[in-house]
C-alpha positions in Angstrom: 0.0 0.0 0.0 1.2 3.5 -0.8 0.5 5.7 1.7 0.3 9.9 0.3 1.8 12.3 3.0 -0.9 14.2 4.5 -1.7 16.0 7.7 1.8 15.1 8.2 3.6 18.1 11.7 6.5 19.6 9.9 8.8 18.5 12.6 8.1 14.6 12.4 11.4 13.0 11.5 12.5 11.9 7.6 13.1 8.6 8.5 9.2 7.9 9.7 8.0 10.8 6.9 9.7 8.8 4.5 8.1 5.6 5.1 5.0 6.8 5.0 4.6 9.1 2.2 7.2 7.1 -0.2 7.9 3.7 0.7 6.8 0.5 -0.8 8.1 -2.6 1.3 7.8 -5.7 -0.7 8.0 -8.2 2.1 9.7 -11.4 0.5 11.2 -14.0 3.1 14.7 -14.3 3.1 15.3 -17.7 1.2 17.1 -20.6 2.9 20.8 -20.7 0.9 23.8 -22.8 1.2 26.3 -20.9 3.2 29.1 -22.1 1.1 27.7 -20.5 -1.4 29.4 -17.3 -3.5 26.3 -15.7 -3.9 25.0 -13.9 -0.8 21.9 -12.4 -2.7 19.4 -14.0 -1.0 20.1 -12.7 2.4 19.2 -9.2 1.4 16.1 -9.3 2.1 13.2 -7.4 1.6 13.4 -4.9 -1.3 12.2 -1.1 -0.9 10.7 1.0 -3.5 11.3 4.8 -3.0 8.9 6.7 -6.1 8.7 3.8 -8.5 12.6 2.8 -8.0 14.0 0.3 -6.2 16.5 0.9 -3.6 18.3 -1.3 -1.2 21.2 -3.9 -1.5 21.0 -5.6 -5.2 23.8 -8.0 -4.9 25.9 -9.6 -2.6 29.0 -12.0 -3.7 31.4 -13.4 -1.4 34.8 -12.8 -2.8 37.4 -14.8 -0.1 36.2 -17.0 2.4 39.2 -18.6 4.7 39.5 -20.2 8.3 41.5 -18.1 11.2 41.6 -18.8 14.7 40.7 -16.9 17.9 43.3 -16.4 20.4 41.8 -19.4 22.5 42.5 -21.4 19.5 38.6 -21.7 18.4 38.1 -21.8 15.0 36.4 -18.9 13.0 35.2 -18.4 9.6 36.3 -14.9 7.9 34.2 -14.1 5.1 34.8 -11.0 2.6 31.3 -9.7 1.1 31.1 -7.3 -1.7 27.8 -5.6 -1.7 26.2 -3.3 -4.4 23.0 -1.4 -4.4 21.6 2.0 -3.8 20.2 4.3 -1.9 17.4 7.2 -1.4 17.8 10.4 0.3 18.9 13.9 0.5 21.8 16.1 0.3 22.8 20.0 -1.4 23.9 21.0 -4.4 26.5 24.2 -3.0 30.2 22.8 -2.6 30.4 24.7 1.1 32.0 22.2 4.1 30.5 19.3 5.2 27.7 19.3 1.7 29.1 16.5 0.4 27.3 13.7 2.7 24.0 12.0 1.2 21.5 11.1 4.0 18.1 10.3 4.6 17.6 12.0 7.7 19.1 15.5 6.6 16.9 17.4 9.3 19.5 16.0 12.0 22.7 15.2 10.1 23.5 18.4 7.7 21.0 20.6 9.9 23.6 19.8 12.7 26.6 20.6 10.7 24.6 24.2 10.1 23.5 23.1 6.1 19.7 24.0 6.5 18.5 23.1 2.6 17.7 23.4 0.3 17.7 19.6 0.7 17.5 17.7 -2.9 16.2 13.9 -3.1 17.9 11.6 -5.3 19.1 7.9 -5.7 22.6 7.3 -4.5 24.6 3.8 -5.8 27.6 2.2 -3.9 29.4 -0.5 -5.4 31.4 -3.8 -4.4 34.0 -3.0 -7.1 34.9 0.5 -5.1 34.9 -1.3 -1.8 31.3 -1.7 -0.1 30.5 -4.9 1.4 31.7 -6.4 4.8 33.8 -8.6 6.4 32.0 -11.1 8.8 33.6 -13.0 11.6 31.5 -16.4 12.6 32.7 -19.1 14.8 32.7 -22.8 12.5 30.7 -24.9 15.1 27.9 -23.0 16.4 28.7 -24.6 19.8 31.3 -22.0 20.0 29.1 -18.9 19.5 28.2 -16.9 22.5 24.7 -15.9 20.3 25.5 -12.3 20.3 26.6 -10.3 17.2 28.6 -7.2 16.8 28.5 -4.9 14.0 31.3 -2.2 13.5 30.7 1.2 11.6 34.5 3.2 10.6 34.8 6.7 10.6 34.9 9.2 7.9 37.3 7.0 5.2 36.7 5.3 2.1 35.9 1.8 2.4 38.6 0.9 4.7 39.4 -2.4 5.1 38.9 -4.0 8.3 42.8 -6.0 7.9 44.7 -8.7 9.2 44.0 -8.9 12.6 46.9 -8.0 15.1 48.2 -11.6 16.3 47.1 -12.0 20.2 48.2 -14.6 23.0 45.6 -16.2 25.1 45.9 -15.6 28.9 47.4 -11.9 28.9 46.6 -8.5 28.0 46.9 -8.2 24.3 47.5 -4.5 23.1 47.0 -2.9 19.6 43.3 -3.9 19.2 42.6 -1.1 17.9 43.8 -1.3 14.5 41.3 -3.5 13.9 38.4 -1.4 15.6 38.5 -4.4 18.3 37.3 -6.7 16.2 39.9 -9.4 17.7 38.5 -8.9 21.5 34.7 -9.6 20.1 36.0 -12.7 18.6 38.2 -13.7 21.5 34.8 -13.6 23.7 33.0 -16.1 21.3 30.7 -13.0 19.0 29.8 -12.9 15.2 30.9 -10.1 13.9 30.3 -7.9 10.9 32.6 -4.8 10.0 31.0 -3.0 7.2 32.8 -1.2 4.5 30.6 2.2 3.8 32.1 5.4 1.9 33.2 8.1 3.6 34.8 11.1 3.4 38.4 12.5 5.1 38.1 14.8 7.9 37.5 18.3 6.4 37.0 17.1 2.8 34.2 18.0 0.8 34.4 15.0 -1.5 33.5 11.2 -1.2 33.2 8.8 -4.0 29.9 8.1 -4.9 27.3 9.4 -7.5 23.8 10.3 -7.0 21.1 11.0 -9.0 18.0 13.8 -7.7 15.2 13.7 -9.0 15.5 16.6 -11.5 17.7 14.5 -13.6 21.1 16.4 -11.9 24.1 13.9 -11.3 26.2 14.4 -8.7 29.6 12.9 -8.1 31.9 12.6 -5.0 28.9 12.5 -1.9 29.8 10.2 0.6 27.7 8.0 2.8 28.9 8.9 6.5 25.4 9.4 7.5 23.0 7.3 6.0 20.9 5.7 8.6 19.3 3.1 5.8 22.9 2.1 4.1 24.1 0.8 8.1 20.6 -1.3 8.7 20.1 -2.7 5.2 24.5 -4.3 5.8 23.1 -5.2 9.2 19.8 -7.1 8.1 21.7 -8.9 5.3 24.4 -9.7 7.9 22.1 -11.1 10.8 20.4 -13.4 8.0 24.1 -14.4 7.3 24.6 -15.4 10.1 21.6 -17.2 11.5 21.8 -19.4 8.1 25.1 -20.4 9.1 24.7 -21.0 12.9 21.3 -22.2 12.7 19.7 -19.2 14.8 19.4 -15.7 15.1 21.5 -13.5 17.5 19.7 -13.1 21.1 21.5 -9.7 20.5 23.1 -7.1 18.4 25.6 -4.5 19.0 27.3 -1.8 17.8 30.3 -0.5 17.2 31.2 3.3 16.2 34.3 5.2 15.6 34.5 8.5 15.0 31.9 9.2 12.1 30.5 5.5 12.7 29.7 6.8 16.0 27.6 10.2 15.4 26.0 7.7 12.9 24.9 5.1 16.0 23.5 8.6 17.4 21.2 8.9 14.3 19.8 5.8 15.0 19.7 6.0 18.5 18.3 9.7 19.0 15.2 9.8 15.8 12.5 8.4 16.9 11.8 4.8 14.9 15.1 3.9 13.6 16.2 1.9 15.9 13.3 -0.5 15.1 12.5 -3.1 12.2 9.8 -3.7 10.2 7.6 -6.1 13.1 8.7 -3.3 15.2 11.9 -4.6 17.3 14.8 -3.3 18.3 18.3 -3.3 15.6 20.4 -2.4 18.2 20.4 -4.0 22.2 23.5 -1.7 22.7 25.6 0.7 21.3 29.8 1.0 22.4 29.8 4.8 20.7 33.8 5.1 20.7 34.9 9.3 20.2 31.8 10.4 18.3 33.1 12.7 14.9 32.7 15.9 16.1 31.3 15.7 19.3 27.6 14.8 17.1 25.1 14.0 17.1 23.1 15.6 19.6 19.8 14.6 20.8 17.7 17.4 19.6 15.9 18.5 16.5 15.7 22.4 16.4 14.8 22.6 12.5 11.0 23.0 11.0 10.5 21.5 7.5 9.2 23.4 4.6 8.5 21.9 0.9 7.7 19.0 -1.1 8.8 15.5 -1.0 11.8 16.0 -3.3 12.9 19.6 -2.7 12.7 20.8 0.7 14.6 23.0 3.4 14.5 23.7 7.2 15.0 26.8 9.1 16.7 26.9 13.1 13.5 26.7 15.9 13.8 27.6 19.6 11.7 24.7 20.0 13.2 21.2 20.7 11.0 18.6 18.9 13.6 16.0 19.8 10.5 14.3 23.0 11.8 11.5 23.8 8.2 9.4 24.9 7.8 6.1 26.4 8.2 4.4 23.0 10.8 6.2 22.2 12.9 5.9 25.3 11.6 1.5 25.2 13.6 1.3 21.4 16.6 3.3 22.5 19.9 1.1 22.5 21.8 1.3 26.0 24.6 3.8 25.2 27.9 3.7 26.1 29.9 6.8 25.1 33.7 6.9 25.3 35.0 10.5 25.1 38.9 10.7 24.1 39.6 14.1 25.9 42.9 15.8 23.8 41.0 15.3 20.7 41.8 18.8 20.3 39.3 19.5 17.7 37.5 22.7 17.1 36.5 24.5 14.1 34.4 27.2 12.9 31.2 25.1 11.9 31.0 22.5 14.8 33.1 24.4 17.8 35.0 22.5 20.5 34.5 18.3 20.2 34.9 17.8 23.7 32.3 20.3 24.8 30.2 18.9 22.2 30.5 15.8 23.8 29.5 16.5 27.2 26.7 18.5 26.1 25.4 14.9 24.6 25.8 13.8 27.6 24.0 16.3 29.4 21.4 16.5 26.9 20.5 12.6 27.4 20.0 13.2 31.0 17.6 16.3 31.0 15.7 14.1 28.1 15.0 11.1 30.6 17.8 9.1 29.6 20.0 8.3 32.8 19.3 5.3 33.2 20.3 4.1 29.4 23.1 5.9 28.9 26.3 6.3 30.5 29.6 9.0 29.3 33.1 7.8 30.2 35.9 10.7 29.3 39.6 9.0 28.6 42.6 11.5 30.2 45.2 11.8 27.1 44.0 10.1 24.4 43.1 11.7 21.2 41.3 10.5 18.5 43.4 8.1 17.6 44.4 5.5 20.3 47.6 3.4 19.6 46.4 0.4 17.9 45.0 3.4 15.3 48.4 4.9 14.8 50.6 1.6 14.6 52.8 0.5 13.0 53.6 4.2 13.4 56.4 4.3 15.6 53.8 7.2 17.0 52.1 4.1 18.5 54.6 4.0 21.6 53.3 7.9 22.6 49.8 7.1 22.5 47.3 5.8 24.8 46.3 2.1 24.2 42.6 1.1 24.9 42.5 -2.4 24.4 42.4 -2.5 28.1 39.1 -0.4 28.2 37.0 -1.8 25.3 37.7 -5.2 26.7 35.9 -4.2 29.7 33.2 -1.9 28.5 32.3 -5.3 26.0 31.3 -6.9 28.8 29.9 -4.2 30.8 27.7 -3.6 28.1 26.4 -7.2 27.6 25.6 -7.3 31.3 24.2 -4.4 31.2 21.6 -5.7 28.4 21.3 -9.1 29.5 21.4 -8.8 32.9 20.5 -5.5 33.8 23.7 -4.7 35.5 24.6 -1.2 35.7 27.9 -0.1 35.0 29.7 3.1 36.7 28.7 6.0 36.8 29.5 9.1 34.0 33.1 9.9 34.5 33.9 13.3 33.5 35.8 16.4 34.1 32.8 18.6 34.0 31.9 19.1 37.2 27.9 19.1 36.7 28.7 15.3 35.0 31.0 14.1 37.5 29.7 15.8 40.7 26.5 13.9 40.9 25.6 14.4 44.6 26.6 18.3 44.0 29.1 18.2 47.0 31.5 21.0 45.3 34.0 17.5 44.4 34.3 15.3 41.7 33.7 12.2 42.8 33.2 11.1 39.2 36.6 12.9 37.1 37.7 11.4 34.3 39.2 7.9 33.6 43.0 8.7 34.2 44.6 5.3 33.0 47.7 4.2 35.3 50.1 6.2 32.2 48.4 9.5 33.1 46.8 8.4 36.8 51.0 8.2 37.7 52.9 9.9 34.8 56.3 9.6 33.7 55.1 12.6 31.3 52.7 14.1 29.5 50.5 13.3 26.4 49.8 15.8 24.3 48.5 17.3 20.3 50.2 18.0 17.9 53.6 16.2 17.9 56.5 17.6 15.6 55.3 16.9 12.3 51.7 16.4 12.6 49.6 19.6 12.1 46.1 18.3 12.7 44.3 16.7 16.1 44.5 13.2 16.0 46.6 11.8 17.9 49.4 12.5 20.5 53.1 12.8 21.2 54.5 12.3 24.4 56.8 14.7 26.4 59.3 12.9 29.2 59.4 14.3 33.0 63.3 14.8 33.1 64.9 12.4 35.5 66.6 14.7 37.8 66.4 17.9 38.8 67.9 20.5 36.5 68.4 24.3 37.1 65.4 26.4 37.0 65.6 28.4 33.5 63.3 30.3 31.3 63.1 29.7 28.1 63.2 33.5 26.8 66.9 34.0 28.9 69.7 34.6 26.5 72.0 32.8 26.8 71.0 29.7 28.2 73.5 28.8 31.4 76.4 26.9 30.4 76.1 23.2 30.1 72.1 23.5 30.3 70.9 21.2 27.5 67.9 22.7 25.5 66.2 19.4 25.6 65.8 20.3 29.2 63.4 22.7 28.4 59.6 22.1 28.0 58.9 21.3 24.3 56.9 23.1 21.7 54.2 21.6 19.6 54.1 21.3 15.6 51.9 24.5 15.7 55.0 26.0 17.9 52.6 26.6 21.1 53.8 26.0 24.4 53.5 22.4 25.9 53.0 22.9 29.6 54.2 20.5 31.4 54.1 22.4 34.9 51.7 24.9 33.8 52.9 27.9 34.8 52.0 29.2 31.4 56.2 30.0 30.9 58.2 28.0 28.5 61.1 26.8 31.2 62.8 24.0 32.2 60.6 20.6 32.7 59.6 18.9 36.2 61.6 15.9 37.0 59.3 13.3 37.8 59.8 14.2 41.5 58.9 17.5 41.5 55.7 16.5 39.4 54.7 14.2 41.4 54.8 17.0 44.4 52.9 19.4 42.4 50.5 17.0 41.6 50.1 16.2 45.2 49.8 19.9 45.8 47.0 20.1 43.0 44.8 17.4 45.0 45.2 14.5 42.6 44.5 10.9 43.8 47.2 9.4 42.8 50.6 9.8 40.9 51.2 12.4 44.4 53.8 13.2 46.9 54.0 15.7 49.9 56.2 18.6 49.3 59.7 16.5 51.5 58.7 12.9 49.9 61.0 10.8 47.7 59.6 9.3 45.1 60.7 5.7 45.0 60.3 2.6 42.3 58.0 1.2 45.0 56.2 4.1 45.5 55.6 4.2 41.7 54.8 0.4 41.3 52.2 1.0 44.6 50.5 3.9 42.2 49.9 1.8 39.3 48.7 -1.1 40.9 46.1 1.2 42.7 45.1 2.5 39.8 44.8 -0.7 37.9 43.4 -2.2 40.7 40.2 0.6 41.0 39.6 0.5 37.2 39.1 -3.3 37.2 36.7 -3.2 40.5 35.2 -1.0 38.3 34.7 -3.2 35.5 36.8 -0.9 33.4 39.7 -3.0 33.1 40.1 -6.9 33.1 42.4 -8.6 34.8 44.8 -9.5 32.4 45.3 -5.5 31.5 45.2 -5.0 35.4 48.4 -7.5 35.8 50.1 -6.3 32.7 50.1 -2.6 33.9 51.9 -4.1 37.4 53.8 -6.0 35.5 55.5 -3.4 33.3 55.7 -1.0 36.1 57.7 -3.4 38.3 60.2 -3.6 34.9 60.3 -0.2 34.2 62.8 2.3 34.3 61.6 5.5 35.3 65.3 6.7 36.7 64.3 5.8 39.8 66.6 3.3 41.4 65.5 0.0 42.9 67.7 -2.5 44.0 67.0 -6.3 43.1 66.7 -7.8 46.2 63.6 -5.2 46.8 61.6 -5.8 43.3 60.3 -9.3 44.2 58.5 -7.7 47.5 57.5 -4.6 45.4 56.3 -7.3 42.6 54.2 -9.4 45.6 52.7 -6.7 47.0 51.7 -4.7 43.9 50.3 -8.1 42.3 48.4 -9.2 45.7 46.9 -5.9 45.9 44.9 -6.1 42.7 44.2 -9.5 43.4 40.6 -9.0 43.4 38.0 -11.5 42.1 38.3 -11.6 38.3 35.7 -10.2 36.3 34.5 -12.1 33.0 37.1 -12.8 30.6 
């Protein structure tokens, strides 16, 4: 039945206007298909007409199919899909920043990036030879399968391949899983997984690689898919039929997986009202791992009236949020787990500041009823890039790795869906997130891991050679004291070696390591630790006539370890492995043999704690 838009409030969401003033579903049953097969067709689905076209996935081919292992040794299948097909929605026609996405909610995702229409409908095409498709991850014997599925969404790229997965060892904290957006720990704890392959576009570029045509005959070429709410369900639908023809029963559950762009995307589907739900009405998504959204978006709020027809329309900016967030609403919302990466130094002139963008998500969630859904968890020194990103990079070695963390928050979030487990609370460094009892103290800062929480340095933007935010370089406490000199004397004293001196960025601002806002001579690690102790930090502190001592440093990271795994925010292996590399380290703080075994007992007994699911 086709269903004419009328009597339709201006504010009501594309993604429910659309199906009912232009949609056609065809509902044909997904047809039982040899596995083994090379041709994935039949587990598209149902097909969609959009004004007397068809749209959706068209064909599906599986291109390499070979066996790996997980690192307990349990045998997986990894399959490469190529998938073509196409697409309906909306984008502009100017060649401004940010017009070169093609969406079908463009109320909320060019709206947001202040592109208020004209908004032109078309017909966009994507196509396996140029990349789009997926790579799915199932176990061989369904015996093996935990039931769940994960699907992972890339950031702003073209059709990036998933890789080889970083080699792991069972029984120990395995670092680097990020340069496989973490596929390797889902697989390690028994999911299906599906990383889709979508086009994008480079951070700041105005080009993608696709072509789509309106409906006044104009051809455009270069829009990019970032935010397409239909493309990501129509991979996921074709990949959950996947996978319940080859395990012999649909996933129990389905998560996601966002980075960056793939992330603000989750928020689409999360935040308008009906796209998180299928045709019978049931949920895509159980849970959502949103992982540094792009841009600090999207927020939950629609501040934009529509004006115009079906094909040609615009919006203008409203006082009034239309964004309600009902009963239904809040029932089909995915339980969201945001990870904010704090020195992702973005800002420019369109979206502001990232981080601020991201707390004000956060806040916004709360004041819309969504506490108990949703939860914010803001990472000290990391950037947008964590270290698995940036390797093989030697840049890998001065950035944060968060195998550690995702390992966790994958199981906090399955608890948290299947058994209604909460996990901690919003950690932030905005006070009015963090300080949720309103004492005047943080009780709630943000997640310093053991590298920042008891520093031998600082992390920081903009390394020498790298001239936009991304990721971070590291600058070194010194190991001893060294004369107190600023930076604009001239001369420098004899035999003081410039290195001494705290380091400039690639931009040539100021890193400042003691913040004193003057360029002098660094903090040995001592007198940081004073200062920091002087500051009120929890740990990584000393009292103005302390010594700071291998075992006092070992003691700080297993303290740390130890209350981010209580938490749930670390397993144990990544608890250990911190101990571990602490009690090797060497920070220029002498410790003889004979006292590391203690040191090595104590700081291991101490975060001996019951482990948490592996």
């Amino acid at each position: 039945m086709l269903y004419k838009e009328t009597n339709i409030p201006a504010w009501v969401p594309r993604v429910v206007t659309l199906a009912i003033s232009m949609v056609v579903i065809l509902s044909s049953p997904v047809q039982a298909q040899n596995p083994s097969s090379k041709d994935c067709s039949s587990y598209i689905g149902p097909t969609k007409t959009v004004s007397g076209r068809t749209v959706g996935p068209k064909t599906c081919a599986i291109v390499e199919k070979r066996s790996i292992r997980n690192v307990y040794g349990v045998a997986y299948t990894r399959i490469e899909m190529g998938i073509s097909g196409s697409i309906e929605g909306y984008t502009v026609k100017d060649n401004s920043r940010y017009s070169g996405y093609f969406s079908d909610v463009p109320e909320y995702s060019l709206a947001q990036r202040w592109h208020f229409g004209l908004y032109y409908h078309g017909i966009g095409a994507y196509q396996s030879e140029q990349g789009s498709g997926m790579t799915i991850f199932i176990p061989e014997s369904p015996a093996d399968w935990n039931g769940k599925m994960f699907i992972t969404v890339h950031g702003s790229a073209q059709y990036p391949p998933v890789g080889e997965l970083v080699a792991r060892k069972p029984d120990q904290y395995n670092r680097l899983m990020g340069n496989n957006s973490y596929v390797g720990l889902m697989i390690d704890q028994g999911y299906a997984v599906a990383y889709t392959r979508r086009s994008g576009t480079k951070f700041g570029s105005r080009s993608g690689s696709e072509q789509v045509t309106l409906d006044d005959g104009t051809v455009l070429n270069d829009k990019a898919y970032d935010y397409h709410v239909g493309l990501i369900q129509d991979f996921t639908r074709l990949a959950r039929n996947f996978v319940q023809a080859s395990l012999g029963r649909k996933p129990t559950h389905t998560y996601y997986y966002g980075h960056s762009a793939g992330t603000a995307l989750g928020h689409l589907i999360n935040y308008i009202p009906g796209a998180n739900l299928d045709a019978d009405g049931n949920k895509i998504y159980d849970g959502m791992l949103a992982d540094d959204a792009g841009g600090g978006l999207y927020m939950p709020t629609l501040r934009v009236v529509r004006s115009g027809d079906h094909s040609v329309f615009s919006v203008k900016p409203d006082d009034t949020d239309h964004l309600v967030f009902d009963e239904a609403h809040k029932k089909a919302f995915a339980y969201q787990i945001d990870i904010a990466h704090q020195a992702y130094a973005g800002n420019d002139y369109v979206l502001g500041d990232y981080i601020s963008n991201k707390r004000q998500n956060a806040r916004l969630l709360v004041e819309k009823g969504l506490s108990a859904k949703t939860r914010t968890y803001e990472i000290v020194g990391v950037s947008h890039s964590d270290a698995g990103r940036v390797w093989p990079s030697e840049a890998a070695s001065q950035n944060l790795d968060l195998s550690g963390i995702f390992d966790g928050l994958i199981d906090v979030l399955d608890r948290w869906v299947e058994a209604g487990v909460e996990p901690p609370a919003t950690r932030s460094d905005a006070y009015d997130l963090g300080d949720v009892n309103r004492d005047g103290r943080n009780e709630n800062a943000a997640i310093e891991l053991p590298e920042v929480a008891c520093p031998t340095g600082v992390y920081y933007e903009f390394p020498p050679g790298v001239k936009t935010p991304g990721r971070t370089g590291f600058a070194a406490y010194l190991r001893e004291p060294r004369p107190a000199v600023n930076a604009d004397t001239e001369p420098l004293p004899a035999g003081f070696d410039k290195e001494w001196l705290e380091p400039l960025d690639s931009r040539g601002y100021l890193v400042d390591l003691n913040k004193n806002t003057v360029r002098d001579t660094r903090d040995s690690m001592e007198q940081a630790w004073r200062r920091r102790g002087a500051e009120g930090k929890r740990y990584g502190v000393l009292r103005p006539n302390e010594r700071l001592t291998h075992a006092r440093y070992v003691s700080c990271v297993a303290a740390s370890a130890s209350e981010l795994l209580q938490q749930g925010l670390l397993k144990d292996h990544a608890a250990l492995d911190y101990i571990r590399r602490a009690i090797d380290s060497d920070i220029g703080i002498s410790a003889s043999q004979a006292d590391r075994p203690r040191v090595a007992s104590e700081s291991i007994q101490k975060a001996s704690v019951p482990a948490l699911s592996r």
